[in-house]
TORKOL-60049 format. One record per residue (C-alpha): z, y, x; residue in one letter; residue number from 1. Coordinates in pm, 1 decimal. Layout:
<z->Z&y->Y&x->X&banu->A&torba->NUM>;
...
This chain:
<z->6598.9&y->3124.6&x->104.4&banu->X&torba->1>;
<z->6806.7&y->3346.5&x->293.3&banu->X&torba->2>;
<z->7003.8&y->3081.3&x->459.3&banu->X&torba->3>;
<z->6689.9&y->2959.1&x->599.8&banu->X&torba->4>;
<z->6775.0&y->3241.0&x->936.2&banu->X&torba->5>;
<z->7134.8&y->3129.1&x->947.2&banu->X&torba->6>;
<z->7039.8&y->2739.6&x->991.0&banu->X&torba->7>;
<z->6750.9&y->2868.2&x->1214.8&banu->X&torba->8>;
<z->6950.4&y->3058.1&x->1425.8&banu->X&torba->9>;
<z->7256.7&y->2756.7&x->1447.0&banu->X&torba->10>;
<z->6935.5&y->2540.2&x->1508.5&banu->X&torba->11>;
<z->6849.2&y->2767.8&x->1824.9&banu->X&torba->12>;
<z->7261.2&y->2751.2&x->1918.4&banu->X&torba->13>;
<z->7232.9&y->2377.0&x->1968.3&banu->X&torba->14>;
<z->6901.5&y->2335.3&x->2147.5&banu->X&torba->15>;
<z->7073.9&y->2616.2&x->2403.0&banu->X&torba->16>;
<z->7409.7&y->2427.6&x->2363.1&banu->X&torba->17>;
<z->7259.0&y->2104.4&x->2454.0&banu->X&torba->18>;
<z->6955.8&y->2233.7&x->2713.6&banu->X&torba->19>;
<z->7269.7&y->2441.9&x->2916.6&banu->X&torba->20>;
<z->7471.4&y->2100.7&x->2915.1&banu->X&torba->21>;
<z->7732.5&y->2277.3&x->2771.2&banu->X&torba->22>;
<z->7769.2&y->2010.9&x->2485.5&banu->X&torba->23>;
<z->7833.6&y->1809.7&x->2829.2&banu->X&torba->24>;
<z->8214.7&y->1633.7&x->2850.4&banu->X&torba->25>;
<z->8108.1&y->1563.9&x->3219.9&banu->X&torba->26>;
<z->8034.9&y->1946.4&x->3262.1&banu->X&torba->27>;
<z->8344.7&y->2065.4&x->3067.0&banu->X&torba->28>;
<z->8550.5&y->1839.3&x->3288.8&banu->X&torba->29>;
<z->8389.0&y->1948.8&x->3618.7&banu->X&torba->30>;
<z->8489.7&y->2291.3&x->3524.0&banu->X&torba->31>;
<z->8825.0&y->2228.0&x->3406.6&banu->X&torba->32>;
<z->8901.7&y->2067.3&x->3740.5&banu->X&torba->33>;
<z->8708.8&y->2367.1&x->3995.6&banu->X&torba->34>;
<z->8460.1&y->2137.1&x->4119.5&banu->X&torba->35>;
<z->8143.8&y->2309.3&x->3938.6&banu->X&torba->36>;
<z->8019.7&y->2687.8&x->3881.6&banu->X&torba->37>;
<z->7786.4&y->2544.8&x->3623.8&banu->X&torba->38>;
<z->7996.6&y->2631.9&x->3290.3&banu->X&torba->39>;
<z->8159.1&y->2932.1&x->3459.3&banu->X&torba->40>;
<z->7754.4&y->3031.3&x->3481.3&banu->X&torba->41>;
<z->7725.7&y->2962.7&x->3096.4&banu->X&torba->42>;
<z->8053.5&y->3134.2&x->3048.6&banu->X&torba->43>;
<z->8012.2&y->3453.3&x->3256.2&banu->X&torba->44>;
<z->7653.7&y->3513.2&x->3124.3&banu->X&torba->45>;
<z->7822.0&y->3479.7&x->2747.9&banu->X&torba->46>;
<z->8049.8&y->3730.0&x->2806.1&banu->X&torba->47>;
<z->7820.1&y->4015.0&x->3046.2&banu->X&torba->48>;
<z->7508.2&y->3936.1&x->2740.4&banu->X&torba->49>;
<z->7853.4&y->4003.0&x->2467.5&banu->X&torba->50>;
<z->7953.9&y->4344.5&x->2638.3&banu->X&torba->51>;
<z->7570.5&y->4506.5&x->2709.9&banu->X&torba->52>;
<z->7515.9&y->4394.9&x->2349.7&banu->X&torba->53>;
<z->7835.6&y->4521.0&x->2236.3&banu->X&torba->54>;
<z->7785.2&y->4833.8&x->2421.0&banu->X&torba->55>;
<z->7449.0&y->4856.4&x->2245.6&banu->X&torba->56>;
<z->7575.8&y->4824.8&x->1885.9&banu->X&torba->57>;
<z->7798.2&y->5136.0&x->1951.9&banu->X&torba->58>;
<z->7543.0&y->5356.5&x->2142.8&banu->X&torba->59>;
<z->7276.3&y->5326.8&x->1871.2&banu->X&torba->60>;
<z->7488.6&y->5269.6&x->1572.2&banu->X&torba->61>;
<z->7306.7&y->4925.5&x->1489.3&banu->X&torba->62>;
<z->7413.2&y->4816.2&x->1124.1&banu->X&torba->63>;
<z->7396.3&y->4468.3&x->973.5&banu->X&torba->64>;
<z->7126.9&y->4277.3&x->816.8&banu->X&torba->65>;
<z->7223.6&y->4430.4&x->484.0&banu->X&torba->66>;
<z->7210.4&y->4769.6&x->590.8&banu->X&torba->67>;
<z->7611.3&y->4789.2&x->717.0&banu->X&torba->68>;
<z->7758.1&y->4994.5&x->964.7&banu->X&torba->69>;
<z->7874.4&y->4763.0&x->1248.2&banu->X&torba->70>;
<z->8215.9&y->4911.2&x->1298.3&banu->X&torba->71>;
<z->8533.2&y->4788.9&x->1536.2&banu->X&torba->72>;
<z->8854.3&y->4831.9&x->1490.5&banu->X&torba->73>;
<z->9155.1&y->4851.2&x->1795.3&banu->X&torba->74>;
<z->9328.0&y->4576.5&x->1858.8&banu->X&torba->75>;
<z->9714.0&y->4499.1&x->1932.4&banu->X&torba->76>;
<z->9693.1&y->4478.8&x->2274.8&banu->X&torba->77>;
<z->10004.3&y->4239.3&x->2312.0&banu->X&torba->78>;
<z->9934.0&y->3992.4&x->2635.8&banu->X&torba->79>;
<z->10133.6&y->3733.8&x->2482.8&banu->X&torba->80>;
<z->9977.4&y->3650.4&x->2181.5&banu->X&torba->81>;
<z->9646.1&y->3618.0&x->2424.7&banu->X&torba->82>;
<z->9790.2&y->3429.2&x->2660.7&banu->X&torba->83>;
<z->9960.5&y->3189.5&x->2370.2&banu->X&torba->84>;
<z->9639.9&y->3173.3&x->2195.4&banu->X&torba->85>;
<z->9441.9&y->3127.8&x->2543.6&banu->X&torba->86>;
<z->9636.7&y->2812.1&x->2627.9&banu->X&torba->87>;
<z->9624.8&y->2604.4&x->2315.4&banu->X&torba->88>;
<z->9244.8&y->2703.0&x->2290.7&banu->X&torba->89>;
<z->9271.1&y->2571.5&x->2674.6&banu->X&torba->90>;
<z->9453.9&y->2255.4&x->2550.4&banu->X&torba->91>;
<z->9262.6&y->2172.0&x->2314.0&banu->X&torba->92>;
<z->8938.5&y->2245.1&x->2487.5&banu->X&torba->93>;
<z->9016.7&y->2003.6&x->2780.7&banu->X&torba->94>;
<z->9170.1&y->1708.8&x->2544.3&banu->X&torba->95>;
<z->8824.7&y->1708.3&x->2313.0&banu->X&torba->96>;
<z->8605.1&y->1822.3&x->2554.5&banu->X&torba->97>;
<z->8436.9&y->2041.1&x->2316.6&banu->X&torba->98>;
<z->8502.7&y->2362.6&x->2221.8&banu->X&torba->99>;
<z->8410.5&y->2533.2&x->1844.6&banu->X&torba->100>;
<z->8029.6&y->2561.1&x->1937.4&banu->X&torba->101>;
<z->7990.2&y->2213.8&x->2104.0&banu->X&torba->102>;
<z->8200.4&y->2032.2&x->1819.0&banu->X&torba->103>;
<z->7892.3&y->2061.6&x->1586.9&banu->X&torba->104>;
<z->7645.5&y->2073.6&x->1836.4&banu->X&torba->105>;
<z->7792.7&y->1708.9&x->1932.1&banu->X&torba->106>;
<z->7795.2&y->1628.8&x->1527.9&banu->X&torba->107>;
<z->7480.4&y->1733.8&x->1556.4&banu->X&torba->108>;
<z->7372.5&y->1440.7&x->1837.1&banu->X&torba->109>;
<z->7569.8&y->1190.9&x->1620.1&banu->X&torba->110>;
<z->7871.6&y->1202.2&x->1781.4&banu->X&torba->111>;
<z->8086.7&y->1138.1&x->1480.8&banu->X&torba->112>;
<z->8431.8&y->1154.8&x->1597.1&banu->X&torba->113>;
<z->8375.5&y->1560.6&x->1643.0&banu->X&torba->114>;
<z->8461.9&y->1510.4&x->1257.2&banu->X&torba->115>;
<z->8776.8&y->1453.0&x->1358.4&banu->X&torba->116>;
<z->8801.9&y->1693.8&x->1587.4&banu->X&torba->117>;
<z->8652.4&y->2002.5&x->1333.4&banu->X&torba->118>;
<z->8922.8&y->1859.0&x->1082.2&banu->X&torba->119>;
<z->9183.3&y->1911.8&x->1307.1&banu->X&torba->120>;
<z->9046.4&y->2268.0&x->1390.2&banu->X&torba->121>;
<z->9023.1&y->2335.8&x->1028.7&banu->X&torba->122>;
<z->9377.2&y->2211.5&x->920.4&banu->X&torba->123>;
<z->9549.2&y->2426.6&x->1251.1&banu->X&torba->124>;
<z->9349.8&y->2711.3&x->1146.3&banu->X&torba->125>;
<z->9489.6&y->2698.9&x->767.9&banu->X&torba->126>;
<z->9839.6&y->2625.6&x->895.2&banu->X&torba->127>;
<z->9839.3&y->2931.2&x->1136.6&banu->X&torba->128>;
<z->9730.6&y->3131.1&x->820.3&banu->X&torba->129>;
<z->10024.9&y->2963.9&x->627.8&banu->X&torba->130>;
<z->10275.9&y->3034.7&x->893.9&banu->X&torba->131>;
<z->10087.4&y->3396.7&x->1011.5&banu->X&torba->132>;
<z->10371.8&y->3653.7&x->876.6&banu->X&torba->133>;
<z->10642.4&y->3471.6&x->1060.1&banu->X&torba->134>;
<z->10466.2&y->3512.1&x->1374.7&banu->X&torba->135>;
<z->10499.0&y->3817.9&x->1592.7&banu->X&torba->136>;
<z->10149.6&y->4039.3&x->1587.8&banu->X&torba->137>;
């Protein structure tokens, strides 16, 4: 029963995901190559809703469904591993045309070769934890 607001809520994701177009290769492509403001739109609204919500968690001390504190922690602040990390998101963002969102959004529409794509996501995420310590953080 309490899943039933998680699946809601992912339910609500895709219907804005594919309303927006942002489930859209065309649109991803347009944006990847200048020639449209439309996912910059999506984009910059994502991340000015992120930080007045953000900034709202911290000035009223909003906790969790279950009653947690919402707390963040300081990050390393190295540019490299951002701009490492920014690049093969990039990549792999313009060769799918999908990024995490979209991918089951798009599985979602029936667009089964996103499995593919989620399986690769899946099995890079596992071998960056595999390979982590060796990294520099």
């Amino acid at each position: 029963m309490k899943y039933i607001k998680f699946s809601l809520a992912g339910i609500l994701f895709g219907i804005v995901m594919t309303k927006s177009e942002a489930v859209s290769w065309f649109r991803i492509q347009e944006m990847f190559r200048f020639e449209s403001f439309h996912m910059y739109g999506i984009i910059g609204t994502a991340v000015i809703l992120g930080a007045m919500l953000t900034f709202l968690i911290k000035k009223f001390k909003l906790k969790t469904i279950y009653g947690n504190q919402i707390e963040f922690k300081d990050k390393n602040k190295s540019i490299t591993r951002y701009l490492v990390g920014g690049i093969l998101f990039g990549l792999g963002w313009a060769m799918t045309g999908a990024c995490p969102g979209p991918m089951f959004t798009l599985v979602g529409h029936g667009v089964w070769t996103m499995l593919i794509v989620i399986a690769s996501a899946v099995l890079g995420t596992y071998v960056y934890g595999l390979l982590r310590s060796r990294f520099p953080h």
